[in-house]
C-alpha positions as CSV (number, residue, x, y, z in Angstrom):
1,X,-6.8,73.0,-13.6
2,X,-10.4,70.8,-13.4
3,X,-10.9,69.5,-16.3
4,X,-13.7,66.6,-17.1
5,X,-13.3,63.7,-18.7
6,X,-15.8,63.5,-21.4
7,X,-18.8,62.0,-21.4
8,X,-20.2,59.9,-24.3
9,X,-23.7,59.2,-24.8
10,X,-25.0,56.3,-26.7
11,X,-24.5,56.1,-30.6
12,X,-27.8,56.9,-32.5
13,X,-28.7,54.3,-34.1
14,X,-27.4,53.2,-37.7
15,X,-30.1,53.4,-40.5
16,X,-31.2,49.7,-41.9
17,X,-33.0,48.6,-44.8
18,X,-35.9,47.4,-42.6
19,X,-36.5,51.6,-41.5
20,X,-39.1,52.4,-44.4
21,X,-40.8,49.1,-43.7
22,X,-41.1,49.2,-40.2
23,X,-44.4,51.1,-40.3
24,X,-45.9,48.8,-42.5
25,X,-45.1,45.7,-40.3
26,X,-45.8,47.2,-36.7
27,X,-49.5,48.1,-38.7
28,X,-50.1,44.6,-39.5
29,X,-48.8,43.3,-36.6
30,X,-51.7,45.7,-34.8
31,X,-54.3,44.3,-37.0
32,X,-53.1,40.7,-36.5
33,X,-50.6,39.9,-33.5
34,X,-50.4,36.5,-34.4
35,X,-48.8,36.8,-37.9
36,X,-45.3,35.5,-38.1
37,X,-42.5,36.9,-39.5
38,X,-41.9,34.8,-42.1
39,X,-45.5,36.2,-43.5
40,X,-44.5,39.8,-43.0
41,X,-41.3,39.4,-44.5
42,X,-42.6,38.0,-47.7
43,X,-45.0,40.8,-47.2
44,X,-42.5,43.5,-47.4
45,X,-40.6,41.5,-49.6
46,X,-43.2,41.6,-52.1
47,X,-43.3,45.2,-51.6
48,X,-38.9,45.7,-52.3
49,X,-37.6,45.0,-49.2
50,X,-34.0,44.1,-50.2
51,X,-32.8,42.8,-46.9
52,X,-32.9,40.0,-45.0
53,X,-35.1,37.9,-43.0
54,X,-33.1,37.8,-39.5
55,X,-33.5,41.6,-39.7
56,X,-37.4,41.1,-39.5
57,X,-37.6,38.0,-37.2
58,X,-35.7,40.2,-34.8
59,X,-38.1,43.4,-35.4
60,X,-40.8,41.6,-34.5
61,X,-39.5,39.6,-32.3
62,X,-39.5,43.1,-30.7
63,X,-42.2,44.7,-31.1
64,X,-44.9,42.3,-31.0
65,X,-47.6,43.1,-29.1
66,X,-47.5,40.4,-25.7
67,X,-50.6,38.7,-25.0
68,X,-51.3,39.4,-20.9
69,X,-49.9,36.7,-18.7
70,X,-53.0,34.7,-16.9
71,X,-53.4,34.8,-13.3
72,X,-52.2,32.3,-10.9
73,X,-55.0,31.0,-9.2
74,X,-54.1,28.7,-6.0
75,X,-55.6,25.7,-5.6
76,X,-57.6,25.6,-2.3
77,X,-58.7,22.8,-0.3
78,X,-60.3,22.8,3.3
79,X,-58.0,21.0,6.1
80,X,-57.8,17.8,6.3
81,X,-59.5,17.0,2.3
82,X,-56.4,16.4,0.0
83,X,-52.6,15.4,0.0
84,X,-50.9,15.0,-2.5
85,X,-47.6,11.8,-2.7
86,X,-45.2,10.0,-4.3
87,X,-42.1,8.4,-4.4
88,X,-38.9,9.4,-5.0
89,X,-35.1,8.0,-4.9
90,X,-32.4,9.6,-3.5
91,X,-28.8,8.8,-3.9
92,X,-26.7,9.2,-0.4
93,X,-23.5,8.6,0.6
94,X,-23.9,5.5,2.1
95,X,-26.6,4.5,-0.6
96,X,-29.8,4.5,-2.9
97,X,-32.8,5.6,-0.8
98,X,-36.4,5.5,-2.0
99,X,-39.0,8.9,0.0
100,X,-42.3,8.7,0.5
101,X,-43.0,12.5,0.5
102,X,-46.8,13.9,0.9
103,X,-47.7,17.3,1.1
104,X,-50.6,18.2,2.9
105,X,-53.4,20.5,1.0
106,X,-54.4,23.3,3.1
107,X,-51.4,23.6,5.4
108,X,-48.6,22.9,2.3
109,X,-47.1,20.7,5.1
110,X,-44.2,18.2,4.1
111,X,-43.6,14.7,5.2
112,X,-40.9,12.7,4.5
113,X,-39.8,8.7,5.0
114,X,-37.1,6.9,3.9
115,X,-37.3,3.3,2.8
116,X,-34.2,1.0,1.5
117,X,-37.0,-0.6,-1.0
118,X,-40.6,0.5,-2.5
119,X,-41.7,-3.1,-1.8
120,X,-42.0,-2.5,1.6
C-alpha cells in the first residue's frame, strides 16, 4: 500500500480592499517614484478607498521602483603617497591601552603600536 502524503501548495492570496486601487498607485508610482505613501493614500482615499494606511505604506513599500545602487569606486593612490592614522584605546586584561594604527594607501598595509599614554 504506497500512499503519499499530501502535498499543499501555498494559499492564494486573500482579496484586500487595497486590490482595485493597486493599479492606480503602481501608475503613479511609475510617473513619480518619489511620492510617498502618505500622498497616495490620500490619493486613493479621495478616490473611496475605505482601508487603511498600513495597507498602503506596506504596498509601496513593495513595489516601489529602487533607484540603482552607485558604484564603488576605490580610492587609488601610488606607493608610498598616502596613509591614513589614528588613535585608538583598547581595554586589555591587564589594562587601558592607547594604538597608533596607520594603514598604508597603496598596499592597505596595517601597523600597529601600543602606548600606556597618548602624551608620549
Amino acid at each position: 500500500m504506497d500512499v503519499d502524503p499530501p502535498r499543499y501548495g501555498p494559499r492564494p492570496p486573500a482579496p484586500t480592499k487595497l486590490d482595485p486601487y493597486k493599479p492606480t498607485i503602481l501608475a503613479r508610482l511609475e510617473s513619480y517614484p518619489e511620492l510617498t505613501a502618505m500622498r497616495s493614500f490620500h490619493e486613493i482615499q479621495d478616490a473611496g478607498y475605505p482601508g487603511s494606511y498600513s495597507q498602503v505604506r506596506d504596498f509601496v513599500r513593495v513595489v516601489r521602483p529602487r533607484p540603482p545602487e552607485a558604484p564603488l569606486i576605490r580610492f587609488e593612490t601610488p606607493p608610498g603617497h598616502q596613509a591614513q592614522m589614528d588613535f585608538t584605546d583598547f581595554r586589555l586584561p591587564w589594562g587601558r591601552r592607547s594604538a597608533l594604527l596607520m594603514v598604508l594607501g597603496y598596499s592597505r598595509l596595517l601597523w600597529v603600536q601600543f602606548f600606556a599614554r597618548k602624551d608620549m
